[in-house]
TIKOL-880851 format. One record per atom (N, C-alpha, C, O, CB): z, x, y. Coordinates in steps of 0.1 Angstrom, whole numbers, plus 5000, padded with zeros to 4 digits. Glycine has a CB too. Example, Ala and Ser with C-alpha at 12.3 -4.5 7.8 and 13.67 -1.06 7.14 Angstrom:
<atoms>
507851324943 507851234955 507851324967 508551424967 509051134955 507151284978 507151374989 507951295000 508051345011 505751414994 
</atoms>
This chain:
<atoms>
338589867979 338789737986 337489707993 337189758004 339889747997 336589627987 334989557992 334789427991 335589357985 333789597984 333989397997 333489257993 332389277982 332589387976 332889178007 331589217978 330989207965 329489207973 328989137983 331389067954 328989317966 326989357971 326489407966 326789527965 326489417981 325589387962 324489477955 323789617956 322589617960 323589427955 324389737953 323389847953 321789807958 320889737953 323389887937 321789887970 320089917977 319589977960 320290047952 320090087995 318489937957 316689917952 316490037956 315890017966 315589787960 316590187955 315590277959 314890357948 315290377937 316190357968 313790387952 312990517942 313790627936 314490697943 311790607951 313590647921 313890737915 313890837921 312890857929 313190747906 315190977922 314791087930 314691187918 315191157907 315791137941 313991307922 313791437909 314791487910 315191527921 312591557910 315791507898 316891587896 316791777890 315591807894 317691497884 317191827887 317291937884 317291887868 317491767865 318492007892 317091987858 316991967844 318491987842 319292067847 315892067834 318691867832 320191907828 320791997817 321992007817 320791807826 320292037812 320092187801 321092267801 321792287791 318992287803 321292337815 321992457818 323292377821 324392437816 321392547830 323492247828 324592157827 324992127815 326192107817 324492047834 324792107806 324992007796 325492157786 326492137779 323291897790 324992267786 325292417778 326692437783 327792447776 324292577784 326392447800 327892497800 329192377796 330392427794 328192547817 328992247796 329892177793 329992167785 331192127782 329992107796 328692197771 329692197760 330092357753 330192367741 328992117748 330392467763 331092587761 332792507766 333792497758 330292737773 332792477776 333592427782 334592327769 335792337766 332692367792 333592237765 334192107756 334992227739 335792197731 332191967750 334592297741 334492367726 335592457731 336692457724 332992457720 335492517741 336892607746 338092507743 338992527734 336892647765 337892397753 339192297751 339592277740 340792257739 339192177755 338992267731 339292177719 339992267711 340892227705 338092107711 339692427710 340092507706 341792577710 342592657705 339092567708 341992457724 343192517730 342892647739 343792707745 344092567719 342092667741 341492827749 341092807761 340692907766 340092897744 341192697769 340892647778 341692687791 342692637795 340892537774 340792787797 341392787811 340992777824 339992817828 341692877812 341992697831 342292677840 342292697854 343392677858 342592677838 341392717863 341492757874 341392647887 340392607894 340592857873 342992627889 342692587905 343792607914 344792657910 342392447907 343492567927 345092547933 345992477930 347092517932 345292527944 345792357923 346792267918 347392307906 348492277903 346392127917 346792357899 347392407886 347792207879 347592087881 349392557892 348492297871 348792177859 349592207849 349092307845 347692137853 350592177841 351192217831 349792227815 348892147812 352692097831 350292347809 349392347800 350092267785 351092297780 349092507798 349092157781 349292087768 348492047761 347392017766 349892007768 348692047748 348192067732 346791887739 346891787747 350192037712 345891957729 344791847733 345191697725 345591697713 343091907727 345191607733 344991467727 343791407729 342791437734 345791377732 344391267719 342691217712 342791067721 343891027726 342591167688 341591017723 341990867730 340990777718 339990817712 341190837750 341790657715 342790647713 343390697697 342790707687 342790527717 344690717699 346290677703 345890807713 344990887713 347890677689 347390777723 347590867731 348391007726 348690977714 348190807741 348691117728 348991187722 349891287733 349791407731 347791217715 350491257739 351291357754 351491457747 351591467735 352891307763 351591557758 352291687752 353391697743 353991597739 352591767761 353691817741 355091787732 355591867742 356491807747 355391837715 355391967748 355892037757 356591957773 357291997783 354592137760 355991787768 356491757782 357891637781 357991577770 355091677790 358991627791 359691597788 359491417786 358491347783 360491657796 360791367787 360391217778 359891167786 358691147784 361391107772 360491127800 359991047809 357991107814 357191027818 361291047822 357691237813 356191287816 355391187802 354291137803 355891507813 356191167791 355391137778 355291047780 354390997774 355591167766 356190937788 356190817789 354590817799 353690797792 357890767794 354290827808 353390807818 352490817813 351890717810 353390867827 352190927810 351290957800 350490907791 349290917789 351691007795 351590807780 351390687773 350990577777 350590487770 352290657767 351190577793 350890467801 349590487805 348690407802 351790447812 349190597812 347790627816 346890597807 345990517811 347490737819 346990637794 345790637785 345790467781 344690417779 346090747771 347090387780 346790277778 346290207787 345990087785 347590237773 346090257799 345490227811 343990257810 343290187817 346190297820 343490347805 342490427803 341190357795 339890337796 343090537796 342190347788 341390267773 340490167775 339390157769 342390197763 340990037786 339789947787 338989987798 337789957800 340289787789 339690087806 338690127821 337590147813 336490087813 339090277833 337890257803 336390367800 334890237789 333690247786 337290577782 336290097785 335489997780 334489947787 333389927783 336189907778 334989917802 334589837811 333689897822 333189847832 335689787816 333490047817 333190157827 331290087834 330589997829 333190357815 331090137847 329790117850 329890217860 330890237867 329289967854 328590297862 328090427867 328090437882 327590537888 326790447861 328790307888 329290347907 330590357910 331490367902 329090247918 330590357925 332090357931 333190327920 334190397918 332190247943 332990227916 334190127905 334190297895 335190367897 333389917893 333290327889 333890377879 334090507885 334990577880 333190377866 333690537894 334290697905 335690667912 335990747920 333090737921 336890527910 337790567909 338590627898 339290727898 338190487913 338390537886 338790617876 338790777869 339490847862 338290547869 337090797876 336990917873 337591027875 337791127868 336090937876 338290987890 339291087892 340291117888 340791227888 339691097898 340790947883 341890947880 342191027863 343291077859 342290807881 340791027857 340691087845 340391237848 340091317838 339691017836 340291277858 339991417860 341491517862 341691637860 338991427874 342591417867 344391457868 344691417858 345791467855 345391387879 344091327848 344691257835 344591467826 345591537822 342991077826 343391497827 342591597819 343291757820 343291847812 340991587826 343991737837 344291857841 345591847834 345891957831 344291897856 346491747831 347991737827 347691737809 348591767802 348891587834 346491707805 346691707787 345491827783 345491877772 346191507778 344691857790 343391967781 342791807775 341991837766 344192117765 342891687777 342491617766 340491617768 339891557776 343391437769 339991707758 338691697759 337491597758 336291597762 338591757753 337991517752 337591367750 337391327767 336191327769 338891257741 337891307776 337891267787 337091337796 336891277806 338991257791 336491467793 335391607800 334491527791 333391517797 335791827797 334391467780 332991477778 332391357777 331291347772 332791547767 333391227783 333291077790 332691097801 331791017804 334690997794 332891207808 332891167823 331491297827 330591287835 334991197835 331591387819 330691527819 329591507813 328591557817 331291647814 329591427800 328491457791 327791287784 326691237786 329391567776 328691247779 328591087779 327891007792 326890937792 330091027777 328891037804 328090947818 328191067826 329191127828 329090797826 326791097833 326491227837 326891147850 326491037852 324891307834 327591217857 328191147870 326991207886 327491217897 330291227872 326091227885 325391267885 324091147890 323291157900 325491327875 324291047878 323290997876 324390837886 323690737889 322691007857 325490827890 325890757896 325090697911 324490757919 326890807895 325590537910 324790487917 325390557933 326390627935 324790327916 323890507944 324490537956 325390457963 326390507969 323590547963 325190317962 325790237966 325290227981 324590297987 327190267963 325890097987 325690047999 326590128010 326190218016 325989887997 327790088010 328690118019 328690298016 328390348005 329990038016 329190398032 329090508028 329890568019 329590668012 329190558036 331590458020 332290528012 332290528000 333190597994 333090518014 331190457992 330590437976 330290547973 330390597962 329290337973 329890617984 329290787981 330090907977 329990997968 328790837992 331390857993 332290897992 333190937981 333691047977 332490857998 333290787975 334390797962 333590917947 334190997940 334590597956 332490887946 331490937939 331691107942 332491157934 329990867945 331291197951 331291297958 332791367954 332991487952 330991257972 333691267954 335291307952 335491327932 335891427926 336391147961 335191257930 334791247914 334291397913 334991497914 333491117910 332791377912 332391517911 333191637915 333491727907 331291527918 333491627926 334091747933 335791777927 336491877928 334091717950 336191667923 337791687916 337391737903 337891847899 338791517914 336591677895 336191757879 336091877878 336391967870 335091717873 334891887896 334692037897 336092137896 336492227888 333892067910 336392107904 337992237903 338592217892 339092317887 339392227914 338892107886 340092067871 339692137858 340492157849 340091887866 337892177858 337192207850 336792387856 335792447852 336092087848 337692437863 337892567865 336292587874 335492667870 338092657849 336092527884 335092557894 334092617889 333492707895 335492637904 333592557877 332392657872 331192557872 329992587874 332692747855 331492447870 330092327874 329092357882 328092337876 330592177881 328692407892 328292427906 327192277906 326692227916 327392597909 327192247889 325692157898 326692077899 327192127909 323892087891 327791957896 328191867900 328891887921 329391807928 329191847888 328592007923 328592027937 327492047943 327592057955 329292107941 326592067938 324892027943 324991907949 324991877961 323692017930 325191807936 324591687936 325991627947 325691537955 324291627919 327191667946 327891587960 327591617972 327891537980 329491597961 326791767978 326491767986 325391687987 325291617996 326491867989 324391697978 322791617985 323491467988 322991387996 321091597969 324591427981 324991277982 325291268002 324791178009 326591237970 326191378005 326891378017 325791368025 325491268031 327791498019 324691518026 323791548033 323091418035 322791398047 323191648029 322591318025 321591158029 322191108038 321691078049 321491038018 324091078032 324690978040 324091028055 323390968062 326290978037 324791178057 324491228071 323291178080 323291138091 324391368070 322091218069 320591208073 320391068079 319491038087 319591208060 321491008074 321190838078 321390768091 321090658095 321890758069 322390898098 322890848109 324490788109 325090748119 321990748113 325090798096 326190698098 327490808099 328490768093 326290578084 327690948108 328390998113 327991008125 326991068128 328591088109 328990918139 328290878146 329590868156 330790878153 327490768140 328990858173 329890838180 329890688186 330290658197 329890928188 329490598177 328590488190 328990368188 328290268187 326890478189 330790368188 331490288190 332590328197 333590248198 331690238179 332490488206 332490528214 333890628211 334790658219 332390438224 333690658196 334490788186 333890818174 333190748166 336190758182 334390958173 333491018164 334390978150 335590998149 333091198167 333390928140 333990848126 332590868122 331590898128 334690658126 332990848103 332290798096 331690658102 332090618113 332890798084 330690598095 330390428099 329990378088 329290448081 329090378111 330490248083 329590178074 327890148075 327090158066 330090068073 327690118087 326190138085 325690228100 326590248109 325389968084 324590268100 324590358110 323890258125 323190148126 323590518102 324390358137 323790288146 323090168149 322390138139 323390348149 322890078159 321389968158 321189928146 320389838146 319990038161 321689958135 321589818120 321889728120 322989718125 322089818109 321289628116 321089498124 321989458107 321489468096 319189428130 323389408112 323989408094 324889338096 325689398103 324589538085 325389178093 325989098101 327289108089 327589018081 325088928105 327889208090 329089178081 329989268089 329689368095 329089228064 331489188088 332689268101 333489328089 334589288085 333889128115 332389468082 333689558077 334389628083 333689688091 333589638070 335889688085 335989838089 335589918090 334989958080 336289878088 335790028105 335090128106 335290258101 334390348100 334890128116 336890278098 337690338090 338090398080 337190448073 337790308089 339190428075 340190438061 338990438052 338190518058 341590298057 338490408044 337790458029 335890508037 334990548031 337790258013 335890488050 334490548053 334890698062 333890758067 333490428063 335690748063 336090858067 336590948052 336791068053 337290828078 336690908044 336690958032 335591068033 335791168025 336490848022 334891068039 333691098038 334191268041 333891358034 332590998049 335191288054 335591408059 336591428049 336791548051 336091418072 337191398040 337991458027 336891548018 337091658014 338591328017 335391448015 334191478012 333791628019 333591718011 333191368016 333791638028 332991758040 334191888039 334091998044 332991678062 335291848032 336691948037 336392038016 336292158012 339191798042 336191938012 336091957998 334992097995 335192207992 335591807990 333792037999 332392087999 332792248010 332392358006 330991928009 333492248020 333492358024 334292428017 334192548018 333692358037 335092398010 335892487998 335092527993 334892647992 336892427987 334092417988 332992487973 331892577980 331692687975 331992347961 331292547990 330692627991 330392728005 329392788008 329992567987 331492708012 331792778026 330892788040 330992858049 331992928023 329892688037 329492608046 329892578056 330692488054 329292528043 329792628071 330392648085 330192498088 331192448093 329592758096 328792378084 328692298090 329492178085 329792078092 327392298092 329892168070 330992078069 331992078072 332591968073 331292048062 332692238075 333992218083 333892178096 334792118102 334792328084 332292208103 332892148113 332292008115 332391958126 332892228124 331891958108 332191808105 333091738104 333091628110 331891778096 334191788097 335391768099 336191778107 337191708106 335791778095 335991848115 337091888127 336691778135 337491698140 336992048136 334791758136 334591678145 335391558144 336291538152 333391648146 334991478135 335591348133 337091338138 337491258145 335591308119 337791458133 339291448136 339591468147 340491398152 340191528131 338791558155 339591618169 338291558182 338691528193 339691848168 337091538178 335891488184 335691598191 336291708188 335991358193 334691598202 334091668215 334491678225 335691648228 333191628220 333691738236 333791738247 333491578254 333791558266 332991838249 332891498247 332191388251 333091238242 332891118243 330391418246 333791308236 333991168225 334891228217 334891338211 332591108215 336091108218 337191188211 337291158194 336391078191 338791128219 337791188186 337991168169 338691058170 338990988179 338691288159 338991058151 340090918147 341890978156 342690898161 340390918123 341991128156 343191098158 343691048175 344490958178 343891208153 342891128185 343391048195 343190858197 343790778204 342891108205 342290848188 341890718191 342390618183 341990508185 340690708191 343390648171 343890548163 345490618161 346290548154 342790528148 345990708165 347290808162 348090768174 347790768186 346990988162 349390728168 350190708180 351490788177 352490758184 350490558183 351490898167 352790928165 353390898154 353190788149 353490888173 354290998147 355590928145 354790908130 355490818125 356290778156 354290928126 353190858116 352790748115 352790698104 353390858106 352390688125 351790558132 350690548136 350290628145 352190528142 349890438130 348190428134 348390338136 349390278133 346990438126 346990268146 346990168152 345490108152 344790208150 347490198163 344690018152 343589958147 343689838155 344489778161 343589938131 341989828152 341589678151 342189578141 342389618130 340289678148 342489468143 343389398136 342289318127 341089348127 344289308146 342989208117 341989128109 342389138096 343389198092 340489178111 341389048088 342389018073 341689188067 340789248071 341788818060 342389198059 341989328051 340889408048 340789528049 342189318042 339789318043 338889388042 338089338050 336989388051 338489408030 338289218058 337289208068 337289218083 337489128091 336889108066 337189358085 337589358101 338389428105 338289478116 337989248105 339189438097 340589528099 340189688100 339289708092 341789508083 340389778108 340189878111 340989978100 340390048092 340589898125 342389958099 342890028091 343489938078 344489868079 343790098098 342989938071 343789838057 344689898049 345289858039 342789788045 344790018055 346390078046 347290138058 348190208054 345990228032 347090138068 348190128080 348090288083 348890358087 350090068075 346990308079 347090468082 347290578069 347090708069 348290488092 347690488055 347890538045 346990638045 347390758047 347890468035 345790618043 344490688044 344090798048 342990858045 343790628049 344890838057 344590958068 345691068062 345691178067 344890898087 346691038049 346891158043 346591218034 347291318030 347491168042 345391168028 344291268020 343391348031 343391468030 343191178010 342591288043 342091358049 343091478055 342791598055 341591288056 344491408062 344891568069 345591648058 345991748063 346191568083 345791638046 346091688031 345091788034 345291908037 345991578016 343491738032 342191828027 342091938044 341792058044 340391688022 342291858055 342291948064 342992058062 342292148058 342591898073 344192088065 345392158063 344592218051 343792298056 346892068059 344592218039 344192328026 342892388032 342392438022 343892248008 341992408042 341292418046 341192548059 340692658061 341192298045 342192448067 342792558080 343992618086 344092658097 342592498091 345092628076 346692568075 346692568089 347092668095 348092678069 346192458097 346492438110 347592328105 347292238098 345292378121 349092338110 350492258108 349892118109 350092038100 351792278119 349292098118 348991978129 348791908117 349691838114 347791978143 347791898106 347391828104 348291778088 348091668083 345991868106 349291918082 350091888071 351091788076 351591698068 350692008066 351391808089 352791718095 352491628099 353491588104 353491758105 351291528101 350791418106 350991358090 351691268088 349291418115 350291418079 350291358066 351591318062 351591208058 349791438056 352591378062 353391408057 354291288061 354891218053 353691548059 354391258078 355091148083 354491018084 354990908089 355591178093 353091038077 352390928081 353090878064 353890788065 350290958086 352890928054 353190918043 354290838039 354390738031 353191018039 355690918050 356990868048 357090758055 357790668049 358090958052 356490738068 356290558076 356190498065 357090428060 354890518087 354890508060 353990378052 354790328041 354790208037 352290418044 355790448034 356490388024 358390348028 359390308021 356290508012 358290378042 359490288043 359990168047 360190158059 360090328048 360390048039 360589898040 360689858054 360389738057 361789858032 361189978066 361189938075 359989928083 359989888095 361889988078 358789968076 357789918080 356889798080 355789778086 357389978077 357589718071 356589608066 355989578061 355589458062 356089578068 355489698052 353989728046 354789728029 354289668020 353089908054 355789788028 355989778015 357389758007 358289838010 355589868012 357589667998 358589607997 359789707996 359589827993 358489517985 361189668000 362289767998 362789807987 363289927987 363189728002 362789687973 362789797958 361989877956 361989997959 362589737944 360889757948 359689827944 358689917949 357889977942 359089767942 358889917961 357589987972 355989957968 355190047970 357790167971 355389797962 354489777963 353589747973 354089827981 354489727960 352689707977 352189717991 352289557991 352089487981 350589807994 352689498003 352989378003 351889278007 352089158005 353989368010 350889338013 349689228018 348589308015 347589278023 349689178035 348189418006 347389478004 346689497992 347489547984 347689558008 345589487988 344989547973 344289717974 344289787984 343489437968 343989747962 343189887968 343989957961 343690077964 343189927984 345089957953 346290027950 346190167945 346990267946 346989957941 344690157937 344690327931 344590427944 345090537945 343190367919 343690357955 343590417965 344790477972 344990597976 342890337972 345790337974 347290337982 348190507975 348790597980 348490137977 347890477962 348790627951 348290757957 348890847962 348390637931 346390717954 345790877959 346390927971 347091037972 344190877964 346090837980 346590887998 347790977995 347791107995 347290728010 349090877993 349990897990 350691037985 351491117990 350090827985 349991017970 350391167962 349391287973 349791397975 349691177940 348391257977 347891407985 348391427994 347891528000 346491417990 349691348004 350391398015 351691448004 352491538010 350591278028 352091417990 353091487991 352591577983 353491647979 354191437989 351391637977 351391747968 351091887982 350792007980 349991717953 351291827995 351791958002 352891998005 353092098012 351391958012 353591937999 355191987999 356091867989 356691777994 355791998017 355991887978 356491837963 358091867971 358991787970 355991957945 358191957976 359991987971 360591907982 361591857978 360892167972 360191887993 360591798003 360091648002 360691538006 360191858016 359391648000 359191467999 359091447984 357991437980 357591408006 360191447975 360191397962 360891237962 361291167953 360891497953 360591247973 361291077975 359590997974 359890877971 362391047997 358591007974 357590957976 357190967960 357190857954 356791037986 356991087953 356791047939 357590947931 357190877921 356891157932 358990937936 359990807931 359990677936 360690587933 361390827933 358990677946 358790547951 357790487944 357690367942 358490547966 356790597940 355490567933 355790517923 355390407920 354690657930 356690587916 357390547903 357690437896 357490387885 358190577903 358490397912 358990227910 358090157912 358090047905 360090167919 356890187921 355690087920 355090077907 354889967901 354590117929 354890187903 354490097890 354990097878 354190097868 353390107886 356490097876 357090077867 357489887869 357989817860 358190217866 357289847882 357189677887 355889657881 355889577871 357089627904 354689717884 353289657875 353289697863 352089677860 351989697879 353789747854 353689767839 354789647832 354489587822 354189947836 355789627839 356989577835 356889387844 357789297845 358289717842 355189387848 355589247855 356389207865 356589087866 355989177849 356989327875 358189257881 358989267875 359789187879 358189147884 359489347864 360689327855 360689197851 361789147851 361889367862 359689117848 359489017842 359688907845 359888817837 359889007834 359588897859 359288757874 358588737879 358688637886 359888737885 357288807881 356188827887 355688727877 355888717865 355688957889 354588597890 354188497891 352788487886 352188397879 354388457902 352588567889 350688647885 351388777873 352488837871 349388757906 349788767869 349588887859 349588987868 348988967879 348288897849 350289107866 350089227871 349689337861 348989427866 350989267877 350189337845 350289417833 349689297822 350489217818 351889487830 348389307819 347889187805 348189257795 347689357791 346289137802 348989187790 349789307778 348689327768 348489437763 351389227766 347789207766 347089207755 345889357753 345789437744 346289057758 345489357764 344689527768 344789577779 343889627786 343289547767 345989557782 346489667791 345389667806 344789757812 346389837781 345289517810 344389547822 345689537830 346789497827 342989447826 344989577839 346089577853 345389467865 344189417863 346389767863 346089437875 345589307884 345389397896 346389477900 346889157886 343889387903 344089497916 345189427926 345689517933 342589537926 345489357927 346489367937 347989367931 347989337919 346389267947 349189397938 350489407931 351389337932 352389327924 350989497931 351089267945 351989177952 352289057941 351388987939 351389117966 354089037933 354088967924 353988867926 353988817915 354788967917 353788747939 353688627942 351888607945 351488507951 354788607955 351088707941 350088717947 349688707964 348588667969 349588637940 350588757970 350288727985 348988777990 348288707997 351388797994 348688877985 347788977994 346288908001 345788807996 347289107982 345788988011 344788918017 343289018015 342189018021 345288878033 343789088007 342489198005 341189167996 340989047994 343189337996 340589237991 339289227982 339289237968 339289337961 338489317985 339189097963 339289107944 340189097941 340089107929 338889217936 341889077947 342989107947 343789037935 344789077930 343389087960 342788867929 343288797919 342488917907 343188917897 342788597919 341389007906 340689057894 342089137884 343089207886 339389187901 341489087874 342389217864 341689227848 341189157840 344189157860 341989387850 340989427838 339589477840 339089557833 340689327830 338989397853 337189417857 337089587858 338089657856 336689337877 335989637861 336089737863 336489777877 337189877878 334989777858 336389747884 337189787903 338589797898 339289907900 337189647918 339189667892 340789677890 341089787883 342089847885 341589567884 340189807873 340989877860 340590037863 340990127856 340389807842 339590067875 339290167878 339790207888 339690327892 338290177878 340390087895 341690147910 342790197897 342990327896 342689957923 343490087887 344590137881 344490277871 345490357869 344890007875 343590287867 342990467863 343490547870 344290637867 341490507865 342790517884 343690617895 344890647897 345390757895 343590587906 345490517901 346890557900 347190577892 347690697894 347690487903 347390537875 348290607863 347990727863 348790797858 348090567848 346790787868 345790917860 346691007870 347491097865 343590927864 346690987883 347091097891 348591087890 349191187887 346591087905 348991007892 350991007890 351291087880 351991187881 351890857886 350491037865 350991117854 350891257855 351591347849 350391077842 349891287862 349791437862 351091487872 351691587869 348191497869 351391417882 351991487891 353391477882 354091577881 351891437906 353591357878 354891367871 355391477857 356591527854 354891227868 353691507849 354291637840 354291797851 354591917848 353091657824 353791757860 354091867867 355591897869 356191997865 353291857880 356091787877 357591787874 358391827866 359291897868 357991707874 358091777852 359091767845 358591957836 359392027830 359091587835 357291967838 357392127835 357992227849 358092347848 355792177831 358192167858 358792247862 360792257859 361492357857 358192217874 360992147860 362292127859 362692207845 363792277844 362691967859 361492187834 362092297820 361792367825 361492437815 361692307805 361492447835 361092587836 362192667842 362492787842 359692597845 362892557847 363892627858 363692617871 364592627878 363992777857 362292587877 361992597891 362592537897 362492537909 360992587894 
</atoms>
């Protein structure tokens, strides 16, 4: 969710040779393809036979409704990787092809995102959380691809460490947050201070997994919990109950929180896997169940689309990372997801006023609202690369979570 700007103009920086990257990924690419391909993370994944893009090819191992999604992602897939371009926009998709990858072994998609477009070579972008999204990319491939990359976690830390260098972790709007631009910048645009620039501490929670670095965890604590001098996001935007509270304003301009707090359950998701301090699984968890109940406002009572919002691959991520801390109690959240976009594949079940699903190639419309209500950023786009790289996300990650399901359910669990 942005307004439209141009990537900062800066000097070439010296990278590391890519040789030793490019070896191990294609040991890596050659394992997969062979079926030999293993796995190492905490999320795990159901193991299935490699597919080709295109046609899609789901497991056989997975039940109808996982094959169904599945078939949906990749047709989802197909014009993103068309439309692909080497920033933020294509570092939503990336992820979403990195959960696409963990639910099929599909090797074609490791060597789009690994070998084809060195993610690496991705822009910086303006805003911090361009970095952010970028940094998450890298760092999600890293674990899906069995934590053996290390340089794609080089290169998300040097991304973090600039942002840092720059000043734009900061207290000087009198709490400690990410910032879109840092201190005294003289930058006459009223973005939020917020939701996708705190991303940044999902970023810092990640990086101390990979490399146990005392100073990004406590980077993160800062922002969350603040100082002695300056409190974090949660006393200063948390009211409970899974309730945030903000600066008000249209969506992307101004508005403090543009997903009502959605946002803050990937961060206390990445906290929690980090410190099992409760505090921060149980804020996700109800912040999660608020945002998706009609009695909130925020999202319709069938479908559970977001009703005044764009950003949607983002709205799924949040979402699925407060419930993949506890799948067995909140499976009401993966069925809400469900219905969201089984309304955008299906048009509204075939009343929706605007395009949401272009049958013709499968673009999707970033926003979902079938009357087009929404007041967010790009929200009429469909197909561009932002839309089709928000909608990556969401198919990429649902599908995974959903053959997780359905291998579990054959399993007996």
């Amino acid at each position: 969710m942005k307004r439209r700007r141009h990537a900062r103009k800066v000097p070439p920086k010296s990278r590391p040779s890519s040789l030793p990257f490019i070896l191990v990924l294609v040991l890596v690419v050659a394992c997969a393809g062979a079926g030999g391909y293993l796995m190492v993370t905490k999320l795990g994944g159901p193991h299935a036979e490699e597919s080709a893009l295109p046609p899609p090819r789901p497991p056989t191992d997975s039940g109808s409704a996982a094959r169904s999604w599945l078939q949906r992602a990749y047709a989802v897939d197909g014009l993103f990787h068309a439309v692909y371009t080497p920033c933020w926009e294509g570092a939503y998709g990336a992820i979403g092809d990195a959960y696409l990858f963990a639910a099929t072994h599909d090797s074609s998609l490791l060597r789009f995102h690994l070998i084809d477009h060195d993610m690496r070579k991705m822009c910086e972008g303006t805003w911090v959380d361009d970095r952010a999204w970028v940094c998450l990319a890298e760092l999600t491939w890293w674990e899906f691809t069995g934590k053996r990359n290390s340089i794609l976690v080089e290169d998300a830390r040097k991304r973090y460490l600039e942002a840092r260098g720059e000043g734009r972790l900061s207290n000087h709007e009198g709490f400690w947050s990410w910032y879109t631009w840092p201190p005294h910048q003289a930058v006459n645009t009223p973005v939020f201070t917020n939701s996708n620039m705190n991303q940044m501490v999902t970023v810092a929670c990640r990086l101390f997994e990979a490399t146990e670095e005392q100073s990004f965890l406590d980077d993160a604590l800062l922002v969350w919990n603040g100082d002695g001098r300056s409190p974090g996001i949660e006393k200063t935007l948390y009211r409970g109950g899974g309730r945030w509270e903000g600066k008000p304003g249209l969506a992307a301009f101004g508005k403090q929180l543009p997903w009502e707090g959605a946002e803050y359950c990937s961060i206390g998701a990445a906290l929690y896997r980090i410190t099992n301090d409760p505090k921060y699984r149980a804020i996700a968890i109800a912040t999660a169940r608020r945002i998706t109940d009609p009695a909130s406002g925020w999202v319709d009572s069938q479908d559970f689309y977001q009703i005044r919002m764009d950003g949607n691959g983002a709205f799924v991520n949040f979402l699925l990372d407060a419930y993949s801390l506890a799948p067995g109690e909140m499976g009401e959240i993966l069925s809400k997801i469900r219905l969201m976009l089984d309304h955008v594949w299906t048009n509204h079940h075939g009343r929706a006023s605007v395009t949401l699903h272009r049958m013709t190639d499968n673009g999707i419309r970033n926003g979902w609202n079938p009357s087009g209500g929404e007041d967010g950023y790009g929200v009429d786009e469909v197909g561009t690369v932002h839309a089709q790289g928000e909608a990556a996300r969401a198919f990429g990650i649902f599908a995974y979570y959903e053959s997780r399901l359905s291998s579990s359910r054959a399993s007996g669990e």
